[in-house]
Structure formats: structure tokens, C-alpha cells
N, C-alpha and C positions, 0 to 999 in steps of 0.2 A: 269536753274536747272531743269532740265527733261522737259521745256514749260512751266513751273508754273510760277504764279509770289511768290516772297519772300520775308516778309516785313520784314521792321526793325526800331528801333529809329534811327530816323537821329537826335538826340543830338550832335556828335562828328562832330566838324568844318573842320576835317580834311578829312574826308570823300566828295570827289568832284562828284559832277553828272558824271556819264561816267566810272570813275575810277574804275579799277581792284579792289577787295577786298576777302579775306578771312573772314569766319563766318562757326560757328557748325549750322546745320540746326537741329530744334525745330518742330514738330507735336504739335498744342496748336488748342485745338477744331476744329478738321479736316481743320485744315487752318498752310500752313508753313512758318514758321517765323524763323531770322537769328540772332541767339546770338554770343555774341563775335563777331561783325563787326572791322575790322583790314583793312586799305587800304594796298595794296601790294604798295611798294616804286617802283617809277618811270613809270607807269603806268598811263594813261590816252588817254579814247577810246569814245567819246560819240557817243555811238551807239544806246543806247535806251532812249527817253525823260522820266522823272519825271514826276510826275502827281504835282498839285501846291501844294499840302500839305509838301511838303519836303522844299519848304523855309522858310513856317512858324517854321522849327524847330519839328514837328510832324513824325509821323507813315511815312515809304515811299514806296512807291508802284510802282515798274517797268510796266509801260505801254507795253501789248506785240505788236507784229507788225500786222495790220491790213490782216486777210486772204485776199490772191489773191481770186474773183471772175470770174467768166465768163458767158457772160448774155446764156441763153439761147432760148431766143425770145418766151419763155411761159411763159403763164398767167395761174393761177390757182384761184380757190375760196374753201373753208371751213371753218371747224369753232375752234377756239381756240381751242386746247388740254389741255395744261398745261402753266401756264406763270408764275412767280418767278420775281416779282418787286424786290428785293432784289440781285438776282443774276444777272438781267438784259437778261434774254432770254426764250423763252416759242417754243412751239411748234405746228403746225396746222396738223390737222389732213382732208385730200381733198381725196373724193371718186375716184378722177382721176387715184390719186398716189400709188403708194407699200406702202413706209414711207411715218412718220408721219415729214412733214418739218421744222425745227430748223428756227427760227427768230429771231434777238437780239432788244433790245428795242429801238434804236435808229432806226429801223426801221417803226416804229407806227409814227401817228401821234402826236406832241407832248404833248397835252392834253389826252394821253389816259396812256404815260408812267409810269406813277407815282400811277395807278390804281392799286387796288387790285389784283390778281392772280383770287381770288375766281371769282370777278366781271367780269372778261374778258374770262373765261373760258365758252364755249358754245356758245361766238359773231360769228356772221360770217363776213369773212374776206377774198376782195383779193387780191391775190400777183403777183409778177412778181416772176419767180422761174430761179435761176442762180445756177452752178456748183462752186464749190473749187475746186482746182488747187489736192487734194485727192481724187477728185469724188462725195462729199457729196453736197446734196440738200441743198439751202439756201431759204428763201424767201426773199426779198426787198419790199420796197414801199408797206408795207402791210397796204391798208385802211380797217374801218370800214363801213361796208353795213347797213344802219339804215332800 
């Protein structure tokens, strides 16, 4: 649905991971979610994994597919711009670069993930810097410089 993900109750049993479905799309606190979920009859594709809240019978959240990467054999240092524990991805800002280079949190160390935004904004930090398969800067392997 345009790249986004679209949540919905997965209450209805009838509803299969994979499976085709119709649903009126909902804007509910700048987040879009899927009313009236309807599987379309005789349809079934599994293309995108579930996240494990959807066995439990909870909220379900299509997993999107991992950006292609491409290393680009640089290494960069700077220092946090902006980082968003909550949305999972922040930004560095490196006197090297034009832009400010995108990070997602699974990239940090894993004791540092779960940190403040506020607290991590101003560390310095460095990366290895790789292209998307669109041309946009990534960083990887971002450590902290104590």
C-alpha cells in the first residue's frame, strides 16, 4: 500500500499469513490502519513474513523487505544528529559528507539501542558508509567513540 506498512486486528481466524485481502484504509494518528479486513477467496501468496504479534491474536504488522545495500569501502566519523528510539532510526551528521547520513537502530551497538534520542544526540560515532540500490547514504556498523 504505497510502501507503508498497514495494521490491522488479526482477531478473524480466517484471515491466513500471505493471503490476499481487501480492507478500507483508516489515517488514525498519522499511523494507517485497515478496517473491514475481508480475505479475497482462493488467494494465498506468502510473500511478506509477520512480525510474531499476529499469532498471539494482536495488532499485525507486515514486515517490509530489507533495503538492498552496497558497501562502498568508506568509513566516516561524526556525531549524532537526531535519533528517534521509538521509530528506530536517527541520523549523523560527518564534516566529510554533503548529507546528514540515515542509521537505523539495529545498526548501534546493542546496549546503546534502547537509549534516549535526547542522550545520544551530540556522541560521536563511526561508520562504515554504503549506498541503496536509489543512491541514498546509509551508515552500518555505527560504534560509539568514548
Amino acid at each position: 500500500f504505497g510502501g507503508s506498512d498497514v495494521a490491522f486486528n488479526a482477531g478473524d481466524p480466517s484471515i491466513i499469513v500471505g493471503s490476499m485481502v481487501s480492507f478500507s484504509p483508516v489515517n488514525t494518528d498519522g499511523r494507517l490502519w485497515a478496517n473491514n479486513v475481508l480475505p479475497i477467496q482462493g488467494t494465498h501468496s506468502a510473500k511478506r513474513p509477520m512480525d510474531s504479534s499476529a499469532r498471539a491474536g494482536g495488532t499485525v504488522r507486515w514486515k517490509k523487505p530489507r533495503t538492498q545495500e552496497v558497501a562502498t569501502g568508506q568509513y566516516g566519523s561524526g556525531q549524532i544528529k537526531t535519533y528517534s528510539e521509538q521509530k528506530g532510526f536517527g541520523f549523523i551528521r560527518s564534516d566529510g559528507l554533503a548529507e546528514d547520513i540515515f542509521f537505523l537502530r539495529t545498526e548501534m551497538p546493542e546496549e546503546y539501542r534502547d537509549t534516549a534520542g535526547t542522550e545520544l544526540v551530540g556522541c560521536t560515532v563511526n561508520f562504515e558508509l554504503v549506498k541503496t540500490v536509489d543512491g541514498k547514504s546509509r551508515a552500518q556498523q555505527v560504534v560509539f567513540v568514548q
